[in-house]
N, C-alpha and C positions, 0 to 999 in steps of 0.2 A: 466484572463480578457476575456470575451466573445462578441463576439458582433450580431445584430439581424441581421437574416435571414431572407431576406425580398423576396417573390416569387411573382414572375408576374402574375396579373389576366391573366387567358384564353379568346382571344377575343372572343366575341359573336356572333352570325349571325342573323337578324330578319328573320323569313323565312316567306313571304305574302302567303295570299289563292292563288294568280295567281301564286307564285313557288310551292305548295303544286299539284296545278289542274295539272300543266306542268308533274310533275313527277308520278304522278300516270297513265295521258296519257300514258306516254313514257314507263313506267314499263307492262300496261295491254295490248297497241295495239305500238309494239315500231318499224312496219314497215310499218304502215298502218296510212297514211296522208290521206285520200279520195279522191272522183274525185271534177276533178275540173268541169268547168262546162258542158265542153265539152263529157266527160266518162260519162257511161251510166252504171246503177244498174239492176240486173238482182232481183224480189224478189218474192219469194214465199210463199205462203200461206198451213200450211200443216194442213187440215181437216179430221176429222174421218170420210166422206163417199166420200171427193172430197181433188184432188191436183190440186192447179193454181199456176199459174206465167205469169208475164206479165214483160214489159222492162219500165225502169223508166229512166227518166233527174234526175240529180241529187236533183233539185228543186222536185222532187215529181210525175212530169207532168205521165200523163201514156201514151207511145211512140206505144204500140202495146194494141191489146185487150188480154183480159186473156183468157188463153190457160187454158183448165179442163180435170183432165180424172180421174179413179176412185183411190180412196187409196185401197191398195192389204191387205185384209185380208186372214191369220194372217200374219202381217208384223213380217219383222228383219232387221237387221241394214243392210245386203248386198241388203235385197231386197226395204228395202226402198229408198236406193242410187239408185238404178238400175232403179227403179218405177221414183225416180226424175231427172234422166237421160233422159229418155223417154219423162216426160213432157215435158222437156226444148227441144227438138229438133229442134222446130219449130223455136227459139228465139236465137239471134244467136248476136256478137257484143258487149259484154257487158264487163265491166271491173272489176266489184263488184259484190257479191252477199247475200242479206239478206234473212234470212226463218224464219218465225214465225212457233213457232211451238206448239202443243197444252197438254202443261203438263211444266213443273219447267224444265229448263235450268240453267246451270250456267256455265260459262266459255266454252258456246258449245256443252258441254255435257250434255245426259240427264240424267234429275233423277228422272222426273216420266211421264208417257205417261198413263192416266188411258182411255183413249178412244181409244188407239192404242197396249197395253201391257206392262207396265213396267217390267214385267220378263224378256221379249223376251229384251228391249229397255234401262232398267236401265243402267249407264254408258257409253253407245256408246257416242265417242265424233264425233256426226253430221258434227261439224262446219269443221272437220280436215279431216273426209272423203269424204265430197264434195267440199273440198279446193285442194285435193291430185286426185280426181276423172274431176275436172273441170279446175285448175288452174288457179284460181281465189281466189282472199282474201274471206274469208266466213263469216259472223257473224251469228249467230243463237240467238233466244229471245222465248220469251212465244207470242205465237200468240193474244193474247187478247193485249199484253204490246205496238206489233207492230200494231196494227186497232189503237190503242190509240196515239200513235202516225199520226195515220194521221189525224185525228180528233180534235185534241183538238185545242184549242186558246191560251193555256201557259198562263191564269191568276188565280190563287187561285189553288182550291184542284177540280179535274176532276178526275171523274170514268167513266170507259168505262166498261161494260159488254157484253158480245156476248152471243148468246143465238144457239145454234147450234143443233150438237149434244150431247154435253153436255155445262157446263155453264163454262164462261171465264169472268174473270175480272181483271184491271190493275187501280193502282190509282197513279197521277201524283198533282204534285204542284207546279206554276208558270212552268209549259212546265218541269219539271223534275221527269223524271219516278221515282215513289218511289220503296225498294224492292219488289217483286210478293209476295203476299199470294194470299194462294188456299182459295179463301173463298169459290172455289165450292167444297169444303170436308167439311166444318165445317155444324155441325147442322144445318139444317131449321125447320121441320118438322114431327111429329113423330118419331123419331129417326130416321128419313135419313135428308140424306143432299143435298145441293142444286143442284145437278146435278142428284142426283134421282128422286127428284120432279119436276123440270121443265127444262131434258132434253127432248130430241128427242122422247126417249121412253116414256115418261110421257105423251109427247103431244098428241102422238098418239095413248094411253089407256086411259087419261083423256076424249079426247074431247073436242074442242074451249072451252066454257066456262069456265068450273073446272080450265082448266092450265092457260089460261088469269088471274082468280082469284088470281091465285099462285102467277104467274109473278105482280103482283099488288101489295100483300102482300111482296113480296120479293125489291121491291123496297121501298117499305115503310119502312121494316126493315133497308138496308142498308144507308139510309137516315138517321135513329137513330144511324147506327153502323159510319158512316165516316163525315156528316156535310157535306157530298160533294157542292159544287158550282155551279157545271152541271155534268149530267148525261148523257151517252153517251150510247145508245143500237142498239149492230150490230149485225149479225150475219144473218143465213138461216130465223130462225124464227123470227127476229125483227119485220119482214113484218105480221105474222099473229096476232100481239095486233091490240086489239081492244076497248083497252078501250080510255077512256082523257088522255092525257099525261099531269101535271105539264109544264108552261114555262119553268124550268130549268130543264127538260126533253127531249130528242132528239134523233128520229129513225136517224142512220147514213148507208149508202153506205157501201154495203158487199167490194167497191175499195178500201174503206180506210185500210181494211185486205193488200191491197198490195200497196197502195203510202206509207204506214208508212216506207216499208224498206226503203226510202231514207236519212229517220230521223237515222237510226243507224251509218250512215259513218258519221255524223257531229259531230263538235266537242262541248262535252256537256260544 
């Protein structure tokens, strides 16, 4: 005679988005709470012909004006610390520090720097040598991702491009940065791409006109390419368009390159 073996279900666990967001917090930044209101963000802006940094509230406020001096060609990862060493002198107090930076980040590290060297700069992890050089929590981003940040309004689909020395661009939805793509590598134009047709160097072999054209054209495109909501253009060159801009069009403040660090310590 046999009788039935009966096993206990395993109990279940619901697990909400709010325990899922907890623990990926804790797993990516699991020492770093931000400041409060009081601690003050150091943030820097790193440009292919200029470095800034200025002192932020954690609200964004900007506490000092921005400090500039040149970026060191050909850089590398010792001299690039040392060069942002330098910058920061002046600026002093700070508890936090953000850097935008201009090329693919991820986890701090880079992975590509095309207006600065990706040979010399592939893999240095930025965030951990001026975390260990400063002693200060670090976070590092794509510098187009951090001006977008200070910029946007957080409703719908927002791109932010920067127009520099070369082209930058960050796309966000309801205020949540989406992943970085390089859309300044992708095709524009006769088989180059956007950063060859209307960077730095373009501008100033085209001529006002011809590159205004460009920059016109290339809004147009990405208008098809993302449905964006608003448009957001910073950078050196934002200032010399000249043409109409669209109402969901908007020259923004080369500042918001550096209030945006305050957006990185908050919690997403």
């Amino acid at each position: 005679m046999t009788t039935a073996q009966h096993t206990k279900e395993p109990e279940t666990t619901t697990i909400t988005d709010q325990d899922l967001e907890e623990v990926i917090n804790q797993s990516t930044h699991p020492d770093q709470a931000g400041p409060t209101a009081e601690q003050r963000i150091l943030a820097i802006d790193i440009g292919g012909t200029g470095l800034k940094a200025a002192l932020l509230s954690s609200e964004g406020e900007m506490l000092t004006e921005r400090h500039r001096i040149v970026t060191p060609h050909p850089v590398n990862p010792e001299g690039l610390v040392d060069a942002l060493t330098k910058l920061i002198e002046p600026l002093s107090g700070f508890d936090y520090v953000s850097v935008g930076f201009p090329g693919v980040v991820r986890h701090g590290k880079i992975i590509t720097a095309p207006n600065l060297g990706t040979e010399a700069l592939k893999g240095f992890d930025l965030a951990a040598a001026l975390q260990e050089r400063l002693g200060k929590p670090v976070r590092v981003i794509n510098d187009a991702d951090m001006q977008g940040y200070g910029a946007i309004e957080g409703k719908g689909l927002e791109m932010v491009i920067t127009l520099g020395t070369g082209f930058g661009s960050a796309l966000f939805m309801d205020g949540q940065l989406a992943p970085h793509l390089e859309i300044a590598h992708l095709p524009f134009r006769k088989d180059k791409d956007y950063d060859q047709q209307i960077g730095d160097k373009a501008r100033k072999k085209l001529g006002k006109k011809p590159w205004n054209r460009r920059v016109e054209r290339a809004i147009k495109t990405l208008r098809v390419l993302t449905n964006f909501d608003r448009l957001y253009i910073g950078g050196g060159n934002a200032a010399r368009i000249n043409f109409k801009l669209d109402p969901d069009v908007k020259i923004i403040s080369n500042e918001c390159g550096i209030r945006g660090g305050a957006w990185l310590w908050r919690k997403k």
